[in-house]
mmCIF file of the N, C-alpha and C atoms, coordinates in Angstrom:
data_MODEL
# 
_entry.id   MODEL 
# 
loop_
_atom_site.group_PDB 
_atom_site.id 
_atom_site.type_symbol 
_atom_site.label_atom_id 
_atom_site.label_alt_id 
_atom_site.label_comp_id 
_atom_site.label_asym_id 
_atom_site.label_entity_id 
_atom_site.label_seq_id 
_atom_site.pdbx_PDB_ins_code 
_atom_site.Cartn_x 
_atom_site.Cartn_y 
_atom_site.Cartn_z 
_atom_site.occupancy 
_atom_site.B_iso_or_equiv 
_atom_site.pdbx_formal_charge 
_atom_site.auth_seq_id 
_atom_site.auth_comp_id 
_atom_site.auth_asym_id 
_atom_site.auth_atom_id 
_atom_site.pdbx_PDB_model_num 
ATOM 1   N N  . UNK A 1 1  ? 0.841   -1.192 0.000   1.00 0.00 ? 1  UNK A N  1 
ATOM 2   C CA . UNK A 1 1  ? 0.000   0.000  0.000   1.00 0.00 ? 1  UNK A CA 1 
ATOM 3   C C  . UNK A 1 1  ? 0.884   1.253  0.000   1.00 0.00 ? 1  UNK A C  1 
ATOM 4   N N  . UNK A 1 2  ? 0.540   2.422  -0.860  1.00 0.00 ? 2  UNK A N  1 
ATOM 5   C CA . UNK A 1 2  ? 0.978   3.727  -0.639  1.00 0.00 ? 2  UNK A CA 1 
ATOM 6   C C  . UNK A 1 2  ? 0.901   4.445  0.336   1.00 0.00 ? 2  UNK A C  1 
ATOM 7   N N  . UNK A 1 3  ? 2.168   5.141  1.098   1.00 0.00 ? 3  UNK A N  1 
ATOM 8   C CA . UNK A 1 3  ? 1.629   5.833  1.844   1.00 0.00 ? 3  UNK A CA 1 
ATOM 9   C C  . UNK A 1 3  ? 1.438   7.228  1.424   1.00 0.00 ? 3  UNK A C  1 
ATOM 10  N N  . UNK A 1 4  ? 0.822   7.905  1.353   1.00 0.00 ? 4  UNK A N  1 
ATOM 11  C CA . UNK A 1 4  ? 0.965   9.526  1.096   1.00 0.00 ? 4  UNK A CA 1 
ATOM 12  C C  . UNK A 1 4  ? 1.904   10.300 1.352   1.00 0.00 ? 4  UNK A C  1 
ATOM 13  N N  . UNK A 1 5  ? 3.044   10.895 0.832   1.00 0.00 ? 5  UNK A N  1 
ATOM 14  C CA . UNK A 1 5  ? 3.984   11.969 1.565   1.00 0.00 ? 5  UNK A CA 1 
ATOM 15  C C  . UNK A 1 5  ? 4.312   13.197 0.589   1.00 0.00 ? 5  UNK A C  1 
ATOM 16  N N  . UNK A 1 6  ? 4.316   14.083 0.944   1.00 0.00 ? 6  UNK A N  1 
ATOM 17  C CA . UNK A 1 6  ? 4.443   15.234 0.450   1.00 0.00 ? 6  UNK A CA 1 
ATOM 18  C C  . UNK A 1 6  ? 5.038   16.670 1.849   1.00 0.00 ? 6  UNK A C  1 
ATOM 19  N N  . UNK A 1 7  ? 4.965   18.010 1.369   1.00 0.00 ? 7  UNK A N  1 
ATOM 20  C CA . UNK A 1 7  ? 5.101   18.903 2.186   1.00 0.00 ? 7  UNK A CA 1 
ATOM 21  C C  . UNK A 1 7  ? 4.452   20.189 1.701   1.00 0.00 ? 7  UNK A C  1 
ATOM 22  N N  . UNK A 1 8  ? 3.882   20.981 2.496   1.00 0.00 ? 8  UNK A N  1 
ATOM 23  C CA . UNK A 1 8  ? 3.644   22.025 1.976   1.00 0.00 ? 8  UNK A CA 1 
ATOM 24  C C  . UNK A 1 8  ? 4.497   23.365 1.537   1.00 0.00 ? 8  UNK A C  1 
ATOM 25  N N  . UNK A 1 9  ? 3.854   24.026 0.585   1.00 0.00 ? 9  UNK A N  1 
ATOM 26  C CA . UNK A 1 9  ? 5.127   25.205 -0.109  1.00 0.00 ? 9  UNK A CA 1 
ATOM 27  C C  . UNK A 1 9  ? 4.781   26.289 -0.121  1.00 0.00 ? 9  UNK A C  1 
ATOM 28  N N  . UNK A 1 10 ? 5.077   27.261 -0.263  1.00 0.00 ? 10 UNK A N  1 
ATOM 29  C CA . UNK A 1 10 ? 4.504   28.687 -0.818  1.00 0.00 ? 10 UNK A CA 1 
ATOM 30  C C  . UNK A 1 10 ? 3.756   28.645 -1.461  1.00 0.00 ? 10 UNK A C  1 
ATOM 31  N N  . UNK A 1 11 ? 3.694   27.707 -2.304  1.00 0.00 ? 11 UNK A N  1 
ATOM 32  C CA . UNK A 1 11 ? 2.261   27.805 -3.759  1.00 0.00 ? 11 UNK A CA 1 
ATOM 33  C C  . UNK A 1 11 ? 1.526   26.808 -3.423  1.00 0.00 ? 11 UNK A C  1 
ATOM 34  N N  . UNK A 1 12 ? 1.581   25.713 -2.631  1.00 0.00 ? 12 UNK A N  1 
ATOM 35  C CA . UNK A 1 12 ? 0.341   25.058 -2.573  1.00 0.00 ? 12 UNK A CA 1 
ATOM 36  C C  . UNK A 1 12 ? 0.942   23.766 -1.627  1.00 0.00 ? 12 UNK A C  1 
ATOM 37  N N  . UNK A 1 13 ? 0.606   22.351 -2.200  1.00 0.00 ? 13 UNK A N  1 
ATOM 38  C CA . UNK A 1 13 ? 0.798   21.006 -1.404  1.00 0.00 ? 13 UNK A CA 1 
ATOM 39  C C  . UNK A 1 13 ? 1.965   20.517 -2.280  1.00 0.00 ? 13 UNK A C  1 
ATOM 40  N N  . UNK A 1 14 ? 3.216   19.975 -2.067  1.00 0.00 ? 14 UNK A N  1 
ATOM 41  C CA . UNK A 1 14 ? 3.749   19.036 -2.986  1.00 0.00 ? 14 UNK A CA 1 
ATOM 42  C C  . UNK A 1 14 ? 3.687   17.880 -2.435  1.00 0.00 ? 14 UNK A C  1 
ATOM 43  N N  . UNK A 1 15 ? 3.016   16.982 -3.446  1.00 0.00 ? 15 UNK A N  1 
ATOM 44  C CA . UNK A 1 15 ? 2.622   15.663 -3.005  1.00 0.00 ? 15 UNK A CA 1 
ATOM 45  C C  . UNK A 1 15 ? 3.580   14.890 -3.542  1.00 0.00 ? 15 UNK A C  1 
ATOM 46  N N  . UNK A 1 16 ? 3.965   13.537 -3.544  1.00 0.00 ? 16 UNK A N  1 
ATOM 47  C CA . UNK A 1 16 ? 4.601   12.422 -4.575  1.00 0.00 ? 16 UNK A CA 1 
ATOM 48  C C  . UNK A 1 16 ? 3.554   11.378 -4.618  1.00 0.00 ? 16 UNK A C  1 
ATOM 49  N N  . UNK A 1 17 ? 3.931   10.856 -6.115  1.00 0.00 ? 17 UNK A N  1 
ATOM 50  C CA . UNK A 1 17 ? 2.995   10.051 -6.320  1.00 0.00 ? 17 UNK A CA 1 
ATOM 51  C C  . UNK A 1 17 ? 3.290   8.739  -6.224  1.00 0.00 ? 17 UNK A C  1 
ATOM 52  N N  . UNK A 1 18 ? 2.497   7.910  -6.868  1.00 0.00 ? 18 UNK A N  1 
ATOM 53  C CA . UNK A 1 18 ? 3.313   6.416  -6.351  1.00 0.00 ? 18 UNK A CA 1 
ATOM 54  C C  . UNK A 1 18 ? 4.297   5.949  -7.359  1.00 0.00 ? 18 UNK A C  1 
ATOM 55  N N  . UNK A 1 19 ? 4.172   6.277  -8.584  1.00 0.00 ? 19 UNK A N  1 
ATOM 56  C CA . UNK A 1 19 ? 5.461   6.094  -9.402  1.00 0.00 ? 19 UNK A CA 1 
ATOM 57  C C  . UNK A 1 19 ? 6.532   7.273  -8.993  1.00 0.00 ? 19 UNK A C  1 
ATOM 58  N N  . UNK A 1 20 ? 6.420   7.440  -8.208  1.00 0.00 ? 20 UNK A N  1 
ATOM 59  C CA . UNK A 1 20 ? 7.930   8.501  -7.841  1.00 0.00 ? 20 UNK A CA 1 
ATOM 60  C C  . UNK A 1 20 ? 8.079   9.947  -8.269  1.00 0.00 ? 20 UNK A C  1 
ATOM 61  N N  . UNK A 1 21 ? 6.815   10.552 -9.125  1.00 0.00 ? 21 UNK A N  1 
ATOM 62  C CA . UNK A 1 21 ? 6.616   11.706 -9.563  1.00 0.00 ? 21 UNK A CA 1 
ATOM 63  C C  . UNK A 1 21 ? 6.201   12.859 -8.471  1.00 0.00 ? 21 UNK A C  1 
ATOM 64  N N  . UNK A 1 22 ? 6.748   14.199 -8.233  1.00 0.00 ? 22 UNK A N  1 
ATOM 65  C CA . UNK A 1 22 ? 6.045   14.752 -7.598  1.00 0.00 ? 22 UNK A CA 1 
ATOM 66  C C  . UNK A 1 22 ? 4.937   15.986 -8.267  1.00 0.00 ? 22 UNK A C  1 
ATOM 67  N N  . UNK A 1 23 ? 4.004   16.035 -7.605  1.00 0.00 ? 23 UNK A N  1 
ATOM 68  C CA . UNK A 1 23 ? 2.398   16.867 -8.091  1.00 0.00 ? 23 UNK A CA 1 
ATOM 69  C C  . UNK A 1 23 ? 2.168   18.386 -7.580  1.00 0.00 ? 23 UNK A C  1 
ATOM 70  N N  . UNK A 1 24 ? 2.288   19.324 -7.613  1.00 0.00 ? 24 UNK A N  1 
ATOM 71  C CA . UNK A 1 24 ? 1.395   20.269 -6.752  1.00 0.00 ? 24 UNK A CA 1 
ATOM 72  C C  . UNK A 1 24 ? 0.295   20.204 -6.972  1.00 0.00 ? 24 UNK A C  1 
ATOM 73  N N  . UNK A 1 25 ? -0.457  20.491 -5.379  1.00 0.00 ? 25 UNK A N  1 
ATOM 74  C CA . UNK A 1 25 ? -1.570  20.420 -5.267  1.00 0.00 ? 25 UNK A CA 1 
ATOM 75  C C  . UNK A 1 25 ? -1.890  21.831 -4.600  1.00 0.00 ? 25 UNK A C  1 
ATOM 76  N N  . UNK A 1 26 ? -3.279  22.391 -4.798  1.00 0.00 ? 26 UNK A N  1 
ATOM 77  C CA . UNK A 1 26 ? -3.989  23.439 -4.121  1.00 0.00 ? 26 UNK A CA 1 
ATOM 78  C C  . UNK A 1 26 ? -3.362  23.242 -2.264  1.00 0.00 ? 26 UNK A C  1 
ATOM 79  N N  . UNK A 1 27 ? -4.330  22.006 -2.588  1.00 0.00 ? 27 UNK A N  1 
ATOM 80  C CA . UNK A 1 27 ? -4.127  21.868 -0.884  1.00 0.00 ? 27 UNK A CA 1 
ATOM 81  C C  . UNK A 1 27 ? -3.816  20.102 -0.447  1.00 0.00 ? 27 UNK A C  1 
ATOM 82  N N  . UNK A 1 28 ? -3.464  20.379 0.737   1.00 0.00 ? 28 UNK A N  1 
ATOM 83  C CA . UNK A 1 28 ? -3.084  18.750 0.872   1.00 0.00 ? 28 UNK A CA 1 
ATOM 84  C C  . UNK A 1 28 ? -4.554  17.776 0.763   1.00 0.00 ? 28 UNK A C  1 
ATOM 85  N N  . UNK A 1 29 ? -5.624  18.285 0.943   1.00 0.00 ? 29 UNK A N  1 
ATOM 86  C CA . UNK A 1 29 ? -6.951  17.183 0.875   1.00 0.00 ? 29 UNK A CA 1 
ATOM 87  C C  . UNK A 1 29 ? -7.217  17.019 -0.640  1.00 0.00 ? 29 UNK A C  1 
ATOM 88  N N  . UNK A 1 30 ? -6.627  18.084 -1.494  1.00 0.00 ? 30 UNK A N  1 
ATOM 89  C CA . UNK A 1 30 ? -6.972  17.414 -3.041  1.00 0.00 ? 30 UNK A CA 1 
ATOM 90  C C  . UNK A 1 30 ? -5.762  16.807 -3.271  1.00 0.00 ? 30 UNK A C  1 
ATOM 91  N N  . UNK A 1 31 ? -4.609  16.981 -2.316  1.00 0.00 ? 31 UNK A N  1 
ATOM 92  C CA . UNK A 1 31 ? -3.195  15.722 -3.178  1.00 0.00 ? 31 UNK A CA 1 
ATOM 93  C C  . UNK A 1 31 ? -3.958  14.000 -2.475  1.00 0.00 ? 31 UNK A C  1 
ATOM 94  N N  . UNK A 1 32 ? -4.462  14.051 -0.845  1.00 0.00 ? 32 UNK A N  1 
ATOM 95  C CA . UNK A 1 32 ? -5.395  12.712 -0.629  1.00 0.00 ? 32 UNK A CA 1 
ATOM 96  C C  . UNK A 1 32 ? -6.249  12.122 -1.382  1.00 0.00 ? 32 UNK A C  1 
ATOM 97  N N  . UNK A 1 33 ? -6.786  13.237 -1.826  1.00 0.00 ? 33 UNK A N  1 
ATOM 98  C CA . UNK A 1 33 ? -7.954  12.711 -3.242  1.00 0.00 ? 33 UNK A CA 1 
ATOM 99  C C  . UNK A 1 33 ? -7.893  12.003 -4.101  1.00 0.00 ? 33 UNK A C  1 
ATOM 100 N N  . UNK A 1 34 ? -6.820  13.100 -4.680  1.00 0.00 ? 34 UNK A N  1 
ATOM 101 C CA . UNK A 1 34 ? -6.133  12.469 -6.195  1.00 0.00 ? 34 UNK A CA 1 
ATOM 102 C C  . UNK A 1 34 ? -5.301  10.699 -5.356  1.00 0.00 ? 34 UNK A C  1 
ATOM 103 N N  . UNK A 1 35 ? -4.563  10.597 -4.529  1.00 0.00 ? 35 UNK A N  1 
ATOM 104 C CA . UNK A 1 35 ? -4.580  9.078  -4.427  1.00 0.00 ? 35 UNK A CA 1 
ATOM 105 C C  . UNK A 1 35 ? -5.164  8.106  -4.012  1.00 0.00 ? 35 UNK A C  1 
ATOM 106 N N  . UNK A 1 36 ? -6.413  8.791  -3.300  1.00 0.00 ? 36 UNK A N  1 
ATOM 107 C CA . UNK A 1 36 ? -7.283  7.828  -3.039  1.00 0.00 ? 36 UNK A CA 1 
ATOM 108 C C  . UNK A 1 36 ? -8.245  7.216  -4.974  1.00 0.00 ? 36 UNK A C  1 
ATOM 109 N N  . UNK A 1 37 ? -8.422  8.644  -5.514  1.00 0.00 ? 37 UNK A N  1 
ATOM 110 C CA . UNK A 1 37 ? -8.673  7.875  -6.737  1.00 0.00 ? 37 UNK A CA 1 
ATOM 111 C C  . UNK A 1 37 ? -7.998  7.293  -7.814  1.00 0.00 ? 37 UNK A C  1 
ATOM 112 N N  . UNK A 1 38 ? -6.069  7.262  -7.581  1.00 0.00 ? 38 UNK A N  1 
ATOM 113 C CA . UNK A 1 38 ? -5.343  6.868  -8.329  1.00 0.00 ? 38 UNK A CA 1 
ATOM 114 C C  . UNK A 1 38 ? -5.666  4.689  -7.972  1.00 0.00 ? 38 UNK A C  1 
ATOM 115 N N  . UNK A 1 39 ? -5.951  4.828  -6.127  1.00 0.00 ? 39 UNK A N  1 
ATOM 116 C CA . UNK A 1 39 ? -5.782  3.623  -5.687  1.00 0.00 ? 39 UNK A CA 1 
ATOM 117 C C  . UNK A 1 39 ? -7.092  2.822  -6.119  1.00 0.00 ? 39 UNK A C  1 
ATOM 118 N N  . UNK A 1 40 ? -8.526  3.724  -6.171  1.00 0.00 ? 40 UNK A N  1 
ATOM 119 C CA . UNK A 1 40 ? -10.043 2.744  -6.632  1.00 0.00 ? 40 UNK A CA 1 
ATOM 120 C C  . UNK A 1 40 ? -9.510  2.708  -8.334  1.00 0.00 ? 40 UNK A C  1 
ATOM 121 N N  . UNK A 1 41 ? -8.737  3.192  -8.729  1.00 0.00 ? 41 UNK A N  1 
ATOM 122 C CA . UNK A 1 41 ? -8.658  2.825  -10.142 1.00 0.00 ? 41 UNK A CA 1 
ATOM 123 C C  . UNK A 1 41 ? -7.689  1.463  -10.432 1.00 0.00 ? 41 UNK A C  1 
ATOM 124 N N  . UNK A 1 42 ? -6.648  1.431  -9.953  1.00 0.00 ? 42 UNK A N  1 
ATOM 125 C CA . UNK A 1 42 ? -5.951  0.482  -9.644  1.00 0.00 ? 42 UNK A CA 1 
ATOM 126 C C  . UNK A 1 42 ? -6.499  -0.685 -9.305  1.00 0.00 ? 42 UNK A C  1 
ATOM 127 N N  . UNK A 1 43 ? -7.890  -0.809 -8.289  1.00 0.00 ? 43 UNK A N  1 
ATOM 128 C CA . UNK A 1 43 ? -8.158  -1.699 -7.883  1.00 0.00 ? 43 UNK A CA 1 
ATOM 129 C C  . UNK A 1 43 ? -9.216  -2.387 -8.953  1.00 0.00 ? 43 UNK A C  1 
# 
């Protein structure tokens, strides 16, 4: 299972993803989002 990790920045959330990419996000509950729906797709 993924765990979520990222930090927040001046401009928003930086999240990483599960292939090793990192994302900005608005905020950290839309970088949770986006992997909670990366993980129901997966499944």
């Amino acid at each position: 299972m993924f765990v979520p990790k990222g930090y927040n920045t001046g401009c928003g959330f930086t999240g990483f993803l599960p292939d090793g990419r990192r994302m900005v996000f608005p905020t950290q509950d839309e970088y949770l989002d986006f992997i909670a729906e990366l993980e129901n797709d997966a499944a």
